[in-house]
C-alpha positions as CSV (number, residue, x, y, z in Angstrom):
1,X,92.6,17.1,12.4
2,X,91.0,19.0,10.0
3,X,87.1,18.8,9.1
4,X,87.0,17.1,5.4
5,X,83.9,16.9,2.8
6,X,84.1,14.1,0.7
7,X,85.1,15.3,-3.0
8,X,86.6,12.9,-5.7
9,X,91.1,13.7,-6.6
10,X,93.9,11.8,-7.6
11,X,95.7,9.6,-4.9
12,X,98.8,11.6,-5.6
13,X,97.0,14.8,-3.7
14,X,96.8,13.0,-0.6
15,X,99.6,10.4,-0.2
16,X,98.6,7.8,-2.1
17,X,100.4,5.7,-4.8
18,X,98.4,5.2,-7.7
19,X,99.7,2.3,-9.1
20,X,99.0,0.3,-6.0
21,X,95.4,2.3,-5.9
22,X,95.3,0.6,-9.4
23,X,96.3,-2.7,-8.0
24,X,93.2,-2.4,-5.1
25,X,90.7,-2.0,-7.8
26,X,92.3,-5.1,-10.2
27,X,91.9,-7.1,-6.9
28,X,88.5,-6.1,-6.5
29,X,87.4,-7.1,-10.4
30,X,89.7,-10.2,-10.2
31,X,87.4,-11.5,-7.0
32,X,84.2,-11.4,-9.1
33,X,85.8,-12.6,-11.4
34,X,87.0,-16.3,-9.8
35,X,84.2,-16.4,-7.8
36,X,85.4,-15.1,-4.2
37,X,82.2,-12.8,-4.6
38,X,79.7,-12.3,-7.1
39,X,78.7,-7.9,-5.9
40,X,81.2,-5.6,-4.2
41,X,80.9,-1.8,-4.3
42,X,84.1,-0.2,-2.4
43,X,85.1,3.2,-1.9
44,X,88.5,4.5,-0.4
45,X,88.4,8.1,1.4
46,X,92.3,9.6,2.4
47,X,92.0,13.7,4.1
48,X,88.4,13.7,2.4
49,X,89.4,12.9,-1.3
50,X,88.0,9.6,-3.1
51,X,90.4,7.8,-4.4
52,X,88.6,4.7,-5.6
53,X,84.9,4.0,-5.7
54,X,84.4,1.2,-8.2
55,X,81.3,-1.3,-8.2
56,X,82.0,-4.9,-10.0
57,X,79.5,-7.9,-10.2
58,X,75.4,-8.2,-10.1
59,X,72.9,-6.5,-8.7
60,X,70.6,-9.1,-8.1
61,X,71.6,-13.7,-8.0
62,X,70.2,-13.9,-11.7
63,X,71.7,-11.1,-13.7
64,X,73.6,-12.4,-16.3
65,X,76.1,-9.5,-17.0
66,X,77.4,-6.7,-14.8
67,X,74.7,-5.1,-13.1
68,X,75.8,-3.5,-10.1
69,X,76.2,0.3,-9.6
70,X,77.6,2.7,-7.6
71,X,74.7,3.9,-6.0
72,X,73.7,0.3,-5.5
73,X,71.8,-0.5,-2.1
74,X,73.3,-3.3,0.2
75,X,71.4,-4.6,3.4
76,X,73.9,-4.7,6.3
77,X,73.1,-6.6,8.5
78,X,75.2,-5.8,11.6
79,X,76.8,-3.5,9.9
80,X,73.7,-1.1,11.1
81,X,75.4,-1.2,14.7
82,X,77.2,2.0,14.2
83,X,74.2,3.4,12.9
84,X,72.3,2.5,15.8
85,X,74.7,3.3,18.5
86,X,75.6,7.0,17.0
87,X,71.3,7.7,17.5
88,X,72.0,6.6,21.1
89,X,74.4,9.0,21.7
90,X,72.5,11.8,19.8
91,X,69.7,11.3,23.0
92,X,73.0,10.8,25.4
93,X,73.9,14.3,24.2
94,X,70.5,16.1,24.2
95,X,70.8,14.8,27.9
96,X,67.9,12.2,27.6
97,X,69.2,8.9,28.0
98,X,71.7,8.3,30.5
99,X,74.6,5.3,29.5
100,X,75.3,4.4,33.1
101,X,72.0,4.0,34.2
102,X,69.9,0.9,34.1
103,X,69.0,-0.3,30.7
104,X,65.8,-2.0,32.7
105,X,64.9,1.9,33.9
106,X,63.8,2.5,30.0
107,X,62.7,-1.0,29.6
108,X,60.2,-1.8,32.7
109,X,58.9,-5.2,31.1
110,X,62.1,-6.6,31.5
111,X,62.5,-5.5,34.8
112,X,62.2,-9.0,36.7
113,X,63.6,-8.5,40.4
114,X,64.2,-12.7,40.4
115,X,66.9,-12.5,37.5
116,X,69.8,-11.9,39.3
117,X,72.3,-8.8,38.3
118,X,69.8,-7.6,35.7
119,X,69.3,-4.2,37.8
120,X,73.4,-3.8,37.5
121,X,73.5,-4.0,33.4
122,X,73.8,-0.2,32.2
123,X,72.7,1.2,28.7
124,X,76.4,1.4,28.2
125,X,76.4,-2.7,28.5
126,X,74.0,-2.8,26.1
127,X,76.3,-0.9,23.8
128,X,79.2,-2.4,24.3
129,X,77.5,-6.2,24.1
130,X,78.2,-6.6,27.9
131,X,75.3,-6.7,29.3
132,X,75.2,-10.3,29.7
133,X,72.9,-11.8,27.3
134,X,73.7,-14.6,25.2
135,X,71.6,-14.4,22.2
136,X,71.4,-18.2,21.6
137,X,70.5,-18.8,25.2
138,X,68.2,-15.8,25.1
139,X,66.1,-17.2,21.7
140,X,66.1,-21.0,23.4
141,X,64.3,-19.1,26.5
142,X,62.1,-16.8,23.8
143,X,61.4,-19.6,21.8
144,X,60.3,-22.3,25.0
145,X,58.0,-19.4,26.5
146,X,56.3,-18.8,22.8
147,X,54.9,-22.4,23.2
148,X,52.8,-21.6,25.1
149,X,51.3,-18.3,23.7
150,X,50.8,-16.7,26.1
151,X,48.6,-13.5,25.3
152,X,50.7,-10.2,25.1
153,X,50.2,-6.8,25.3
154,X,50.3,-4.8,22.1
155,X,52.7,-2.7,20.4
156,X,53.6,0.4,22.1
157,X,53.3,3.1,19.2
158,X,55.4,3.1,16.6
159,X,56.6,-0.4,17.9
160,X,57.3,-2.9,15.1
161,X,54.9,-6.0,16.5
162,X,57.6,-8.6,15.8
163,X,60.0,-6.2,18.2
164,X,57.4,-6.1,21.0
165,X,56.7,-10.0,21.0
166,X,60.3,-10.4,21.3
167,X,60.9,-8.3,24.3
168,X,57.6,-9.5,25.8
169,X,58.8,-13.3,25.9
170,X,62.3,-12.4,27.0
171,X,60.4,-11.1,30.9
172,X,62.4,-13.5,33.2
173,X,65.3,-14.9,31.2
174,X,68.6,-15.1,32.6
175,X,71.7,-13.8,32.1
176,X,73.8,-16.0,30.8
177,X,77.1,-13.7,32.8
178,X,77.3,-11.3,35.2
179,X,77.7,-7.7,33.7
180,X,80.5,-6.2,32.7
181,X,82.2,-10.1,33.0
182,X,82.2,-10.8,29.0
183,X,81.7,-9.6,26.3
184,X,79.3,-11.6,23.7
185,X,78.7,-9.9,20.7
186,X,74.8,-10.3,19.7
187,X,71.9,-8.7,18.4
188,X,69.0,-8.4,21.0
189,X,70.8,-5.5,23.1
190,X,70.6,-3.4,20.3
191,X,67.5,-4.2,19.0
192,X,66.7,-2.8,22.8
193,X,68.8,0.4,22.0
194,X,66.2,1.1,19.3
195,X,63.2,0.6,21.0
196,X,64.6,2.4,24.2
197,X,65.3,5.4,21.1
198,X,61.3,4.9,20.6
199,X,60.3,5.4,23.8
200,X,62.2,8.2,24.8
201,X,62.1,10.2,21.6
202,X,58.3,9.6,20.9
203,X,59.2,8.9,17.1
204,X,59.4,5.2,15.2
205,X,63.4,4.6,15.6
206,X,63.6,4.8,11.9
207,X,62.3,8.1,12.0
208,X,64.2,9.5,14.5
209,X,67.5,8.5,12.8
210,X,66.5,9.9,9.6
211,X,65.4,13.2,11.3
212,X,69.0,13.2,13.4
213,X,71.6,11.7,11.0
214,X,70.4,10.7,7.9
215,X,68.8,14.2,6.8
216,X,71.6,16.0,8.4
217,X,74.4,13.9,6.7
218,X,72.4,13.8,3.3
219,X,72.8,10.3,3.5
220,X,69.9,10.0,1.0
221,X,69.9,6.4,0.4
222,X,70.1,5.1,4.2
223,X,66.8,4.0,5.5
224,X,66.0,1.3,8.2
225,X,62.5,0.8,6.5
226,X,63.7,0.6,2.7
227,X,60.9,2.5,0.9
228,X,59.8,0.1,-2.1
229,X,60.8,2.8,-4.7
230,X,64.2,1.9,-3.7
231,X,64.2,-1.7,-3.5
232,X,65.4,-1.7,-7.4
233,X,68.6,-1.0,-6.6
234,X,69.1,-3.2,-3.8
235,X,71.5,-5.9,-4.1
236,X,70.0,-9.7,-3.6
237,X,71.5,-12.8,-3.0
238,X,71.5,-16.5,-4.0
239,X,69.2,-18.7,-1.5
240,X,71.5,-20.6,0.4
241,X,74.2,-18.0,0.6
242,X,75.3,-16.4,3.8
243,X,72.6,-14.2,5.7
244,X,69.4,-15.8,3.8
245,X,69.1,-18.1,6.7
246,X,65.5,-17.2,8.7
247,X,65.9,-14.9,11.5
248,X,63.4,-14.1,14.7
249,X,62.2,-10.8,12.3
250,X,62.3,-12.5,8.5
251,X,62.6,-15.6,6.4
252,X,66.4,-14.3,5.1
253,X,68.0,-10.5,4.3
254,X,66.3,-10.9,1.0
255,X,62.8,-11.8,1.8
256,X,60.2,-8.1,1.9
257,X,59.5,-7.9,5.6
258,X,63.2,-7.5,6.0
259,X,63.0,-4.2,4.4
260,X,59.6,-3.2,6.5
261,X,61.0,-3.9,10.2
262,X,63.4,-1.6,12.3
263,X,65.7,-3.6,14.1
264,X,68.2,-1.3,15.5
265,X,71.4,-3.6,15.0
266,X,70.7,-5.6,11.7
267,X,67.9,-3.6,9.7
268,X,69.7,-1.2,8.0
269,X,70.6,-0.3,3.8
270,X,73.1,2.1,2.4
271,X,75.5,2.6,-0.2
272,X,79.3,2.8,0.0
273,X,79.3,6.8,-0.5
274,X,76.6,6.9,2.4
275,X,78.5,5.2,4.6
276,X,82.0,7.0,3.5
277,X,79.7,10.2,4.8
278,X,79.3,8.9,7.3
279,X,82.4,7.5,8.6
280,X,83.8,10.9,7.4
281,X,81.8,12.9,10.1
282,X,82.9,10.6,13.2
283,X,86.8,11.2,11.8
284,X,85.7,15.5,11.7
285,X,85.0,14.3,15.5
286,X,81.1,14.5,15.0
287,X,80.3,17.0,11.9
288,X,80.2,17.0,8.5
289,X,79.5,19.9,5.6
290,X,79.3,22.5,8.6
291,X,76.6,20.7,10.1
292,X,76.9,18.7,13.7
293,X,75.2,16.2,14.5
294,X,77.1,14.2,17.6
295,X,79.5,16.3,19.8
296,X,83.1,15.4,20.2
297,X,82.6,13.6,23.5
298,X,80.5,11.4,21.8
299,X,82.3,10.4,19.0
300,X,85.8,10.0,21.1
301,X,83.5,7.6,23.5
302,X,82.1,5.5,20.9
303,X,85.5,5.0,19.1
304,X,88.1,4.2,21.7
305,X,87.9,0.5,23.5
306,X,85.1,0.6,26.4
307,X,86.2,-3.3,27.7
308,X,88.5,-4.6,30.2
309,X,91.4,-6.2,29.0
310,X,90.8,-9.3,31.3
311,X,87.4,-9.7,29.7
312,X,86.5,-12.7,27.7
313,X,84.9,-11.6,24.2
314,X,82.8,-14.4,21.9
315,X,80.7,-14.4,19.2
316,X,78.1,-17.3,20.0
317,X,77.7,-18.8,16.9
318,X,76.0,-21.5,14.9
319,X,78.2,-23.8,12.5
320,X,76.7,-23.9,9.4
321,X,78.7,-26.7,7.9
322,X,77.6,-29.0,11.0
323,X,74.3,-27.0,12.8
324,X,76.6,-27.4,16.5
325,X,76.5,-24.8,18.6
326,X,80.3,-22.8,19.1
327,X,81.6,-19.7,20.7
328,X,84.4,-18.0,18.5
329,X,86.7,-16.3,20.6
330,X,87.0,-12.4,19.5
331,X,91.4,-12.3,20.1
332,X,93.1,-9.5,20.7
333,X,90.5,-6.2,19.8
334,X,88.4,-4.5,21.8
335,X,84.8,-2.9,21.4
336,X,83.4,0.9,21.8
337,X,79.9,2.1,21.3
338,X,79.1,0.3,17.7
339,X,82.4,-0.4,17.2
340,X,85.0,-2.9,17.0
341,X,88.1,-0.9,17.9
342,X,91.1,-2.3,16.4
343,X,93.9,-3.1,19.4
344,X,97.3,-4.2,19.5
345,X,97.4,-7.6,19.0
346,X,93.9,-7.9,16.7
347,X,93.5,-11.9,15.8
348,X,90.0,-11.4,14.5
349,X,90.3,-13.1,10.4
350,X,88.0,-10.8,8.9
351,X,90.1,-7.6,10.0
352,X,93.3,-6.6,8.2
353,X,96.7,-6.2,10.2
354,X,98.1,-2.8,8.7
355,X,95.6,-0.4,10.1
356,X,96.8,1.8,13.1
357,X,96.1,1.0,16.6
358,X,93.2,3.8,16.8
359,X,91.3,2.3,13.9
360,X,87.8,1.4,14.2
361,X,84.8,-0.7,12.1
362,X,82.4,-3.1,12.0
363,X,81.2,-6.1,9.6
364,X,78.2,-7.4,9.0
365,X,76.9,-11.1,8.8
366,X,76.8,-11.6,4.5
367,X,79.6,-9.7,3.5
368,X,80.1,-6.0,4.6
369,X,82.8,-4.3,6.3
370,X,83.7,-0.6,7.4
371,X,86.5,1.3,8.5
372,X,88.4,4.7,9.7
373,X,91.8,5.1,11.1
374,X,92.1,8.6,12.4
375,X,95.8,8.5,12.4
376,X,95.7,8.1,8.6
377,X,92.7,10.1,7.9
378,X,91.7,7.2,5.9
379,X,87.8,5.6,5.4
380,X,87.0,2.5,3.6
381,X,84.2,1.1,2.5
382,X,83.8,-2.5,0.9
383,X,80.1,-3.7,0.5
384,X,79.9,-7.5,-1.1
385,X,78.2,-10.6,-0.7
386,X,79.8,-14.0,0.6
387,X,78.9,-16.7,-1.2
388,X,79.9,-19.4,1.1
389,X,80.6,-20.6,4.7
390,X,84.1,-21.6,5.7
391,X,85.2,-22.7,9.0
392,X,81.8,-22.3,10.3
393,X,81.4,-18.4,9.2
394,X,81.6,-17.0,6.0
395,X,84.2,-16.3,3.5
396,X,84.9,-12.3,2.7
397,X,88.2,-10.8,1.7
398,X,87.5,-7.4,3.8
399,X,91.2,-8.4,5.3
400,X,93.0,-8.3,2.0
401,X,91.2,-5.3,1.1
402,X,92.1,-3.6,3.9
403,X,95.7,-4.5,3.7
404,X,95.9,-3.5,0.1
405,X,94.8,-0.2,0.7
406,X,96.9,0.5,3.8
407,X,99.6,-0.6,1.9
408,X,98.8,2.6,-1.0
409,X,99.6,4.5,1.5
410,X,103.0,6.3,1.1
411,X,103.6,9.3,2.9
């Protein structure tokens, strides 16, 4: 496969019909304009040419015309996994952090000898969600031990406070499964990743993935800390919306200390071209602009499926609509390292059903959703906001964009 740079052509050049191209970006304006969304920036990469890249909607809940740009900067929540997991493997590569090893090795505070199977959950696990923690288990257990504030010790350096508390109180939980038994998608494994990233790097994690992948990429507008010059063009959304809800970290994506933590898994900004860059380089199997910055063992590990077929995979999960407590059943995909890798037999509603079997991506809670399939040399890109739950999620139309453009496709 040949090593591309992103450069805007016409989807004739590379396969691509234009009239259906056309009929992507009509969708696109037509979902801001009913109301599906009220922001989405998208972008469409085929063998390294830009085909569309088209922003429609607000920049910010109380615009009243068309705000949004280009270049504007959405939070993405979980979409920051990929982020986070390609930093691991930079450290996997420099031969610093070991994936098979004990994540409890780089984490000693966790290391509780009377929580059972805790000494068998690798760095791997971690990555791949199969650890076996159960993040609403694991914040019931955080939150009971924080009644009684108990002193803790202080932040290790360049360790956000909030980050330190939380692996502080989680000394002793349980595992909700046994290793390597299911796997139950959450955020305080990688939220570990980044602090493990601290420790052995001796660098704040946002500044070692700047210095190893954002620099290097010239992703320019990716930060895990957003500097406050930049929070101008970040897009906001309407309280009540999906993603505003509180978190452990912040009182919503939107409120300021969201932008001034580094949660490895949820803490990230970008733009759509960022991102395309950066999907770009794992599809040139770990380079881009004739500058490497993962090798190709890396890149091939973190996008093909890491889980056992017989493994159960969840997504523990709060309904919205009623506040009960319900574990949706991930059907028929199967996860790398910071990736949901797109299987035979994918069930998951906010993934399309045209993309080849070696595709890979990830979403994040609010509205975003990436992609590559290496067997069309294809990257896409569609950043919006969800403006409402459904079924006990949220509502996004990443499935229907993906299908659209799949379907442009005509060589």
């Amino acid at each position: 496969m040949a090593a591309y740079v992103l450069r805007e052509g016409n989807p004739e050049s590379v396969g691509m019909d234009p009239a259906r191209v056309q009929k992507v970006r009509e969708l696109l304006a037509d979902w801001v304009r009913r109301g599906d969304t009220p922001s989405v920036v998208a972008l469409v990469a085929r063998r390294g040419v830009i085909v569309l890249h088209d922003a429609f909607g607000v920049r910010h809940c109380e615009d009243k015309a068309p705000t949004l740009k280009l270049d504007s900067i959405f939070p993405l929540a979980s979409g920051s996994k990929p982020l986070a997991a390609a930093a691991v493997m930079c450290l996997v590569d420099d031969g610093r952090i070991g994936l098979n090893r004990p994540f409890i090795d780089y984490v000693p505070e966790l290391d509780v000898p009377e929580v059972e199977g805790l000494a068998d959950a690798k760095v791997a696990d971690l990555l791949c969600h199969t650890a076996g923690f159960n993040d609403l288990d694991l914040g019931a257990y955080i939150a009971e031990v924080a009644k009684r504030a108990p002193d803790l010790p202080p932040p290790g350096p360049g360790q956000h406070p909030k980050i330190n508390a939380r692996i502080r109180l989680a000394a002793g939980a349980k595992l909700t499964y046994p290793p390597r038994t299911a796997h139950a998608y959450g955020g305080f494994g990688y939220m570990l990743l980044g602090d493990i990233i601290r420790r052995i790097s001796g660098q704040p994690f946002w500044q070692f993935v700047r210095s190893r992948l954002f620099e290097p990429l010239g992703m320019i507008d990716s930060h895990y800390m957003l500097p406050p010059e930049l929070r101008e063009r970040r897009v906001y959304r309407t309280p009540g919306f999906p993603a505003t809800e509180p978190t452990p970290f912040h009182r919503g994506i939107d409120s300021p200390e969201r932008d001034e933590i580094d949660v490895a898994g949820t803490a990230a900004s970008s733009t759509a071209k960022d991102l395309a860059v950066f999907l770009q380089m794992l599809l040139n199997r770990g380079s881009y602009g004739g500058r490497r910055v993962l090798s190709r063992a890396s890149v091939a590990a973190m996008t093909r499926n890491q889980l056992d077929k017989s493994m159960p995979a969840i997504l523990p999960w709060i309904d919205r609509t009623t506040g009960q407590r319900i574990d949706v059943p991930l059907k028929g995909g199967g996860y790398g390292y910071g990736f949901f890798v797109f299987t035979e037999g994918d069930r998951f509603p906010f993934n399309g059903s045209l993309m080849s079997a070696t595709s890979f991506g990830h979403g994040g809670n609010g509205g975003t959703c990436v992609w590559a399939d290496p067997e069309r040399e294809l990257v896409g890109i569609f950043l919006c906001v969800s403006p409402r739950f459904h079924r006990g999620g949220y509502t996004t139309n990443s499935d229907l964009f993906q299908n659209a453009v799949h379907a442009a496709i005509v060589d």
